[in-house]
N, C-alpha and C positions, 0 to 999 in steps of 0.2 A: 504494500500500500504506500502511495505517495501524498504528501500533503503540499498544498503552494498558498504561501500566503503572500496576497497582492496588498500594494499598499499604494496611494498614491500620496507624492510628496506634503509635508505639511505648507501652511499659507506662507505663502513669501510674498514680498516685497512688490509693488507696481510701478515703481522709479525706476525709469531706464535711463534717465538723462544723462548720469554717470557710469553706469553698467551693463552692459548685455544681456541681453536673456539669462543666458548661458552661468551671468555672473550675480546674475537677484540673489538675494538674501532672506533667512527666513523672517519675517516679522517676532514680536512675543507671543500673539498669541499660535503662532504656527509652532513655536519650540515647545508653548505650554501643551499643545493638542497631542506632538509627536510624543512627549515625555508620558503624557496619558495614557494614550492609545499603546504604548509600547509594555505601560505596568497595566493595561489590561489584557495584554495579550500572553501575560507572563501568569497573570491570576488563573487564564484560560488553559493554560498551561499547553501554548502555542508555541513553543520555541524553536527556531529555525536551528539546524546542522549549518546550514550554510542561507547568506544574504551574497545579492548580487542589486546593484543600480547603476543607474546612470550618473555620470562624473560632472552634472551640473549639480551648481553651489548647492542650491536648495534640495537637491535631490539625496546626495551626500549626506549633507546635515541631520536634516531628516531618517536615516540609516542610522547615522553614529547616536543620535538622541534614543531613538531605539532601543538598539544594541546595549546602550549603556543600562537601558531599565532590563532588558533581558538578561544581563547578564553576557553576551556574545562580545567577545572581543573585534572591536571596531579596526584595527590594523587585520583583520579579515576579510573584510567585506570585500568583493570583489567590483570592481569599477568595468561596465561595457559601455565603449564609445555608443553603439548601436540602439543602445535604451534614448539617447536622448531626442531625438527625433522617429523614433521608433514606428512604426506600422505595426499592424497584426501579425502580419508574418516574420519582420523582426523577433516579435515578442515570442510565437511560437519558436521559433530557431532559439531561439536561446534557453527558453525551457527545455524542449527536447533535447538541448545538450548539459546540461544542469548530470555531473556524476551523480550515478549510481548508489554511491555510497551515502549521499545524503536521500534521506526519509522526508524530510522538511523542508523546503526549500523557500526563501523570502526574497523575492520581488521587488522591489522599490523603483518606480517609474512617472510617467507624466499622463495627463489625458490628453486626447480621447483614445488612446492605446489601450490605458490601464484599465479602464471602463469595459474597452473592445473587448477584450481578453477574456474578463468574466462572460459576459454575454458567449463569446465562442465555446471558452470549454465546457460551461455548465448549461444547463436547461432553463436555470434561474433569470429572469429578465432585469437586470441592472440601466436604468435608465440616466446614471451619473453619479459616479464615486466620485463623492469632496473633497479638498484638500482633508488630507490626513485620514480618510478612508481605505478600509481594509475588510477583503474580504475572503476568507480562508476554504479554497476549495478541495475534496479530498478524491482521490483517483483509484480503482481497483484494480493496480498495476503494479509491474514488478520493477517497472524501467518507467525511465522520463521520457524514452523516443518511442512507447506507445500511448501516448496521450493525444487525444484527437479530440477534433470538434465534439461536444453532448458528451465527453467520456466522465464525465467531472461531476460535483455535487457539492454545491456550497451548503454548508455544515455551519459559518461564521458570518458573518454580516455587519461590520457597525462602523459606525464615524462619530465625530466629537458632536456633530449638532443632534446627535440622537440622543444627547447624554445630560443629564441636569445635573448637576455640581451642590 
């Protein structure tokens, strides 16, 4: 059995005057969401073998904020050029090559890919995962390169705006 947990980056920044896309920054409440959503995903007792994102600021950040409430050492995470302007089939490609040896696997990516993705592999209709949105789908396979379109079953579901403090 394979687990993939999607995650789409937390709120960053809308200042580009000095920055690039590529270079936004997360806001606080985007650090506040990530740090949440990451020690809920720890209470869930969701925690990923292995993290992979895209090497934009906020995508990054987002990962290491994470990782720190999980527990998963951040000088791990694996950075793919590919996630940041990603398509479906990006996203698929790099799932299906995600080793064997992880059970878990954690996601960190941008929309409307990260959104796509759900909708492909599960049944489950996802019509917009928020910043800081995560949604945990599980697979009844042995390998990551049999995972196919409907193979999937989202199990987990939630974002910070679901949540009341």
């Amino acid at each position: 059995m394979k687990q993939l947990v999607l995650m789409r980056h937390a709120k960053a920044s809308k200042n580009l005057e000095h920055n690039s896309d590529f270079e936004r920054n997360l806001i606080e409440k985007g650090k506040t969401d990530a740090a949440y959503m990451g020690a809920l995903l720890k209470k869930n007792k969701s925690i990923p073998d292995y993290m992979v994102c895209s090497p934009a600021k906020r995508t990054l950040k987002t990962a290491q904020i994470v990782a720190k409430e999980i527990g998963f050492e951040a000088d791990r995470i694996d950075l793919e050029n590919v996630l940041y302007e990603a398509g479906l089939d990006d996203l698929k490609h790099v799932i299906r090559n995600i080793s064997d040896e992880f059970d878990t696997a954690m996601l960190v990516g941008h929309n409307p890919a990260i959104t796509g993705i759900v909708g492909y592999l599960s049944p489950t209709f996802v019509q917009h995962l928020p910043t800081s949105g995560i949604a945990i789908i599980q697979f009844e396979v042995d390998t990551w390169k049999m995972i196919q379109a409907q193979s999937g079953k989202v199990i987990w579901f939630q974002n910070p705006k679901n949540i009341i403090l």
